[in-house]
Structure formats: C-alpha cells, structure tokens
N, C-alpha and C positions, 0 to 999 in steps of 0.2 A: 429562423433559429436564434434563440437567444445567447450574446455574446458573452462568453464563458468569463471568470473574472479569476483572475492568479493573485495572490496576495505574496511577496520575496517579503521575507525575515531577514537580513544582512547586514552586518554594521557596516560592512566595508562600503562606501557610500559608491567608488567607480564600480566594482561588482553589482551593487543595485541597479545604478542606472543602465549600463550593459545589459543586463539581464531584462528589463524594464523596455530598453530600446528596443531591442530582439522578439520580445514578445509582444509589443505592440504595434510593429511593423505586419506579426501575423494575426492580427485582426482581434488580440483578447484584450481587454479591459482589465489592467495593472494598477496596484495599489504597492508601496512598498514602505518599511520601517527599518533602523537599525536598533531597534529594543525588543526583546523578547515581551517583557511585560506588556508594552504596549499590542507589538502582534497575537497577544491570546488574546486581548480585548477588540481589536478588530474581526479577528478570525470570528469570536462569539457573539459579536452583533451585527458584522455582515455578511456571513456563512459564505465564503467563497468558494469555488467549485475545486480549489486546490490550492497547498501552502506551499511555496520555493522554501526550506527553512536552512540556514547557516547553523553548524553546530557551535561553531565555537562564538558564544555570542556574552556581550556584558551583562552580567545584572545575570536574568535566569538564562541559561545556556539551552542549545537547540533540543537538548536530549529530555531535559528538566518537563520543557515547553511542548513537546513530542508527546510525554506521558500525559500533561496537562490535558492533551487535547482528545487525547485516544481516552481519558476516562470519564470524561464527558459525552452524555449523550446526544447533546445538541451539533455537537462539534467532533463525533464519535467518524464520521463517513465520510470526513473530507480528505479527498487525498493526500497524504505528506511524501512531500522529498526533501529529502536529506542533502546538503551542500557539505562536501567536507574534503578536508587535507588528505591525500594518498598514503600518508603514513598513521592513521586511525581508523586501520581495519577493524580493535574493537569496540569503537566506539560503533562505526557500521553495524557488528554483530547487535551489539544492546540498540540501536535505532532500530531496527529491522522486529527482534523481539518484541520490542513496545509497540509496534504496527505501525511505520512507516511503509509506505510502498513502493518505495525507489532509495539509489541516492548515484548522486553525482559526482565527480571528482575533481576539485581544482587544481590544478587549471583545467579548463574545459573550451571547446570547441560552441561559441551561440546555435552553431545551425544544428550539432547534434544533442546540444540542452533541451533546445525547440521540442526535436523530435520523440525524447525520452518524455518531456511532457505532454506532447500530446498524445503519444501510446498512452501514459497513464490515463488522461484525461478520457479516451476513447473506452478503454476498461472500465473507467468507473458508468459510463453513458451505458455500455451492453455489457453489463453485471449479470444480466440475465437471460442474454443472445444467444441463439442458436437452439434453445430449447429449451424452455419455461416450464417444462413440468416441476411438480413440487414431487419430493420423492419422500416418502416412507418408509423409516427403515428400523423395525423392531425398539418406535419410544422415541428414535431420530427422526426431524421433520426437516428438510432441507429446501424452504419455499423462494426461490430466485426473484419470483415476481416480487415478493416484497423484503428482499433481502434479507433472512429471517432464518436464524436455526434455533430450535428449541430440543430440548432433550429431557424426555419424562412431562413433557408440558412446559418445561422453564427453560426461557429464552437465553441463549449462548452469545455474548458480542463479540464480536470479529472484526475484524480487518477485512475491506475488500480481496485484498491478496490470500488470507485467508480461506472465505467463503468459494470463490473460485478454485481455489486448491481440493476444497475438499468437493463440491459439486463435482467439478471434472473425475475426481476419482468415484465419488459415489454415483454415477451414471452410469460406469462401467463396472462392476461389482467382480472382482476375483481379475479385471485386466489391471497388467502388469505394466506400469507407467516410467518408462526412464526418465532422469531428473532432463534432460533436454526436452521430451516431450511436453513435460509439463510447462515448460518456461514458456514454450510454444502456444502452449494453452491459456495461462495467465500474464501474459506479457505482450507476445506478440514476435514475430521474427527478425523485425525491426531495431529492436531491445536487448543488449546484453546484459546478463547479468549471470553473478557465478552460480555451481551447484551449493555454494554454503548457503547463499541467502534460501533457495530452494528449502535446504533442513534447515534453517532457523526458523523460516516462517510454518513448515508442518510441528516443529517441537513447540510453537505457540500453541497452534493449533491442536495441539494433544491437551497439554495441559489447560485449556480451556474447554477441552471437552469431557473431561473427567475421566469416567468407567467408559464409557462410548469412545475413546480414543481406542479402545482394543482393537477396534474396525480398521484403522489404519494401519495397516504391517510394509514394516521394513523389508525390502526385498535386496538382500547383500551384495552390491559391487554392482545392481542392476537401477533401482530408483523405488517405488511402495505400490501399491497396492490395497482398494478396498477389500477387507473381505466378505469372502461369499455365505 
C-alpha cells in the first residue's frame, strides 16, 4: 500500500513540527509550510492525499486557501482540515460550507489529531464502500464508483462529506435518518463532531443541487430524509 502523504499549512513553526512528528511516527509521509500561498502551490503540484490547513495564516488566510482549493478541479478531492482557535465557531461554520471535511481544535491532543485524520483519510479510501451501486433517481445520477453526481446530465461537485451525505440518504429513499446516524455514516464512531456541521454540510449540499434539493426533506427535531 502506498504511503499516504499529509501536507500541514501552519505558521506556528512548534505546531508544525508537533504535528509533523506525530504523524510521521504513524508511518505517513509529511510535508509542511507556514504560508498559504506557498501551500496552494504545493497542494496543486503534488496532490497530497489530505491538507492539515491553520486558519489563521499570514498573507492568504486558511479560509481564503480552503476556497482556493475546493474550486479547483484538480485539487477539488483532497481532503481538508481545518486547524483553529475554540473561540471561531464561525469561521468553522464558513470552513465547513466552502467543503472542508473536518476541523480541529487548539489546543489538541497528537494522538487524537492522528486519529480524526486518519478517519478522514479512511472515508476518502471507501467513498464508495459497502455498496457501489450507481443509483438513478428521476435526472439524479449518484455514481460512488466514480465519485460523480450529475443532475439533468450535468455534473454537481461536491465535497467528499457531501457526496456520502447524500448517497447514504439516497439508498434509503423515504428512511428517516437522525443527524447521529448520519455522522455514523460519514465519519465514523471514532469521530466527534456537532449536529451543526451535519446541517452546514446538507445546506451546501442543497444549494448545489439546485431544483433536485427538493429530494432532501427536513424531518423537524428528528434529522432528513430522502424522498420517496
């Protein structure tokens, strides 16, 4: 198996190499920077399999860089997490929207950064685990093997967190999904995270799906539901 390769964004040069040590102890191949500029031009010439990225960064800041990356196609699939202060829940909110797929909190714990990485890193490997059928759903194409939604024929992009959101509901058509189950489903058990990021990442998910969002329904005080 080929060793995975993490790329950390962070000025803070002791949080780098912390971060650097930690994860090269578990066996990934690290690269790290404290400039933004510079980590979007690494990230788009040596596509690593996932960005550590610090929000608060000199020059273009994490969130700027976040956007940068997610609107690019080349660099559209790589997973991001978010590094940030306990007291910038919205900045959290807008990371999460732009399609980050985690974030973390400083100060934090190595051995459970490790781990929130490597659930990530695990979801993006079986984005399509447990059942590959491509599903068809009236002009909706939801094909896992190639990670891939189109809508009328024209292709939707997404966020890994995303696409799993909505697969896991569109396989079950009309079942009624609590926001815990779901987290269960695209994260893993492992993995905390609140019911907000839950609704931030389906209200991406709506407005990138345009008229076809109708199919996602709110189910109040319980979590959504595709409909039947």
């Amino acid at each position: 198996m080929a060793v995975q390769r993490i790329l950390i964004i962070e000025d803070n040069s002791d949080i780098r190499e912390l971060v650097r040590y930690s994860l090269q102890r578990e066996g990934y191949d690290v690269s790290g920077t404290g400039s933004g500029e510079e980590g979007l031009q690494i990230a788009r010439s040596s596509l690593p399999d996932l960005v550590l990225l610090d929000l608060m960064l000199p020059g273009m800041d994490g969130l700027r860089l976040c956007r940068k990356l997610k609107d690019d196609p080349k660099t559209r699939r790589i997973p991001v997490v978010m590094l940030t202060a306990k007291g910038e829940e919205s900045d959290v909110v807008v990371g999460l929207e732009m399609g980050a797929d985690d974030y973390i909190t400083k100060p934090f714990s190595p051995k459970i950064l490790v781990a929130r990485l490597r659930a990530v890193l695990r979801r993006r490997a079986d984005d399509g685990s447990g059942d590959d059928a491509v599903l068809d759903i009236d002009g909706m194409t939801i094909d896992p093997g190639r990670f891939q939604i189109t809508v009328d024929s024209k292709p939707v992009a997404v966020t890994l967190t995303e696409f799993k959101l909505l697969y896991t509901l569109a396989r079950r058509r009309g079942w009624v999904f609590t926001r815990d189950q779901l987290v269960d489903h695209i994260r893993g058990e492992d993995v905390l995270i609140t019911d907000r990021a839950v609704d931030v990442h389906i209200a991406g998910l709506r407005k990138k799906l345009g008229p076809a969002a109708e199919y996602i329904e709110t189910i109040r005080g319980i979590g959504y539901r595709f409909r039947e």
